[in-house]
C-alpha positions in Angstrom: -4.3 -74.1 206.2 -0.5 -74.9 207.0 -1.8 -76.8 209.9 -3.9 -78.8 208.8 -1.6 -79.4 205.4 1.1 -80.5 208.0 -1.4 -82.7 209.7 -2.1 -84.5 206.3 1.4 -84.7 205.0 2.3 -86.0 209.1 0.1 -88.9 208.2 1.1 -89.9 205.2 4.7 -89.8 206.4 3.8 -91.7 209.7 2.2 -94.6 207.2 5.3 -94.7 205.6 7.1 -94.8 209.1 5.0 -97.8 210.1 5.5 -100.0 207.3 9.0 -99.4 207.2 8.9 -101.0 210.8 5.6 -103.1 210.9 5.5 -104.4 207.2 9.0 -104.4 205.7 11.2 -104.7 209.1 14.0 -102.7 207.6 14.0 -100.1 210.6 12.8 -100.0 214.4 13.1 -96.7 215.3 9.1 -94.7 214.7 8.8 -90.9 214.6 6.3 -91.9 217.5 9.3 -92.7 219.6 11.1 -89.5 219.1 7.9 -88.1 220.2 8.1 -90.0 223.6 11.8 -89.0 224.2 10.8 -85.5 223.5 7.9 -85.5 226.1 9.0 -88.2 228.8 12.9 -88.2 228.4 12.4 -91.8 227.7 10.7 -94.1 225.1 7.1 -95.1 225.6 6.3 -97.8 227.9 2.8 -98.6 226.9 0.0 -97.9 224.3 -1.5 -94.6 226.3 2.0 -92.9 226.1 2.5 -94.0 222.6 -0.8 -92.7 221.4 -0.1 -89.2 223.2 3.5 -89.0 221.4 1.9 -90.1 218.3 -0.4 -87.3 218.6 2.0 -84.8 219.4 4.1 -85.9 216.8 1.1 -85.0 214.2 0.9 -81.8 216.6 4.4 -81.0 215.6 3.5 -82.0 211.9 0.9 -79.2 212.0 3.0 -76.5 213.6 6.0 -77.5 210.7 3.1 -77.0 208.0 2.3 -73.6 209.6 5.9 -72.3 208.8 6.0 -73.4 205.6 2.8 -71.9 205.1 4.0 -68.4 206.1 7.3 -68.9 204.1 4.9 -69.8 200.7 3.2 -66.4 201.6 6.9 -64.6 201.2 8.2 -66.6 198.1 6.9 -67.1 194.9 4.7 -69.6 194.0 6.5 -71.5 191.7 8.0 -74.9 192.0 5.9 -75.8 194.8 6.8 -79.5 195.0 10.5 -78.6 194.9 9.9 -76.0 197.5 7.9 -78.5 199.4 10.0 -81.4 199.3 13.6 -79.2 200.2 11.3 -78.4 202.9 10.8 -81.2 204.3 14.4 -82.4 204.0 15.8 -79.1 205.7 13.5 -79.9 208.5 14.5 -83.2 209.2 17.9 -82.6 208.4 18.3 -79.8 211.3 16.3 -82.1 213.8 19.1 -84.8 212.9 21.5 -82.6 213.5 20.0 -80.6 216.5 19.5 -84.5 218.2 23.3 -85.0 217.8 24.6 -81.8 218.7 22.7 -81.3 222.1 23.1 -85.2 222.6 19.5 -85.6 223.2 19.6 -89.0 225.1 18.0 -92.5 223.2 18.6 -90.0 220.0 22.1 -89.1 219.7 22.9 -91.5 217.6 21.3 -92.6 214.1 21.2 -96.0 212.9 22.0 -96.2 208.7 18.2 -98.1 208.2 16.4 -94.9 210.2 18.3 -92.5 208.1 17.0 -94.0 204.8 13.5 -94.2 205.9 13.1 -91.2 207.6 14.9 -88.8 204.5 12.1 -90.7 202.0 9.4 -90.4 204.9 10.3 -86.6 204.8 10.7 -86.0 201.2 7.2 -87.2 201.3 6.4 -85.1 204.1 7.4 -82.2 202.3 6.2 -83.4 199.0 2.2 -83.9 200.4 2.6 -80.5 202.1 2.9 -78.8 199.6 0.4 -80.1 196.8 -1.8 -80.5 200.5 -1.2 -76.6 201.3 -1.8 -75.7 197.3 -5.2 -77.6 197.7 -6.6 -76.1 200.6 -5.4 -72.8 198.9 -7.6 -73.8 195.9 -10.6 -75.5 198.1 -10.0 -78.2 196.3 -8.0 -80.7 198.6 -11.1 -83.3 197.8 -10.8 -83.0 194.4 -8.3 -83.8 191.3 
């Protein structure tokens, strides 16, 4: 259930991702291309690579949702949405951080209009995750 929880709350912050380049134009950078730098060293260079770092970026949404799946099972299960939404800042957070400690090249460095839309992409992230997770818990992630 964290998987696919991850996998819903991945989308929802990749939508936000895209407008925040496509629509708006306040930022350039996608979590797509972090993707790419992870698994080619390098951005994409055409639509197949960006569709498979796209895809593993969701992968790695899914894997995220599966630890905060087994951390739900050890905690209470109060304040969900709070729980959820730390959760999602801690995680992107560390991968700032990690990115600038190891100097992971083409991510080193973090433009201010990336920074803003990636904490409220994230804070969404964590936010859908949670009520997502909660739902599927229920059987009820079609309903209310």
């Amino acid at each position: 259930m964290g998987f696919i929880a991850g996998i819903i709350a991945g989308v929802a912050m990749n939508l936000i991702d895209y407008i925040s380049v496509y629509v708006v134009r306040f930022d350039e950078t996608l979590f797509l291309d972090w993707a790419a730098i992870f698994l080619y060293g390098r951005p994409q260079e055409n639509m197949l690579e960006a569709a498979v770092a796209q895809a593993g970026q969701l992968l790695f949404s899914g894997l995220v949702g599966i630890f905060y799946a087994y951390i739900m099972l050890k905690l209470t299960s109060g304040n969900h949405l709070f729980k959820g939404w730390l959760y999602g800042i801690v995680v992107w957070f560390s991968t700032y951080a990690l990115t600038i400690v190891f100097q992971v090249p083409f991510l080193s460095r973090h433009p201010f209009e990336s920074v803003v839309v990636h904490v409220i992409a994230a804070s969404v992230y964590g936010l859908i995750l949670a009520e997502a997770l909660k739902r599927l818990e229920r059987g009820s992630i079609l309903t209310n």
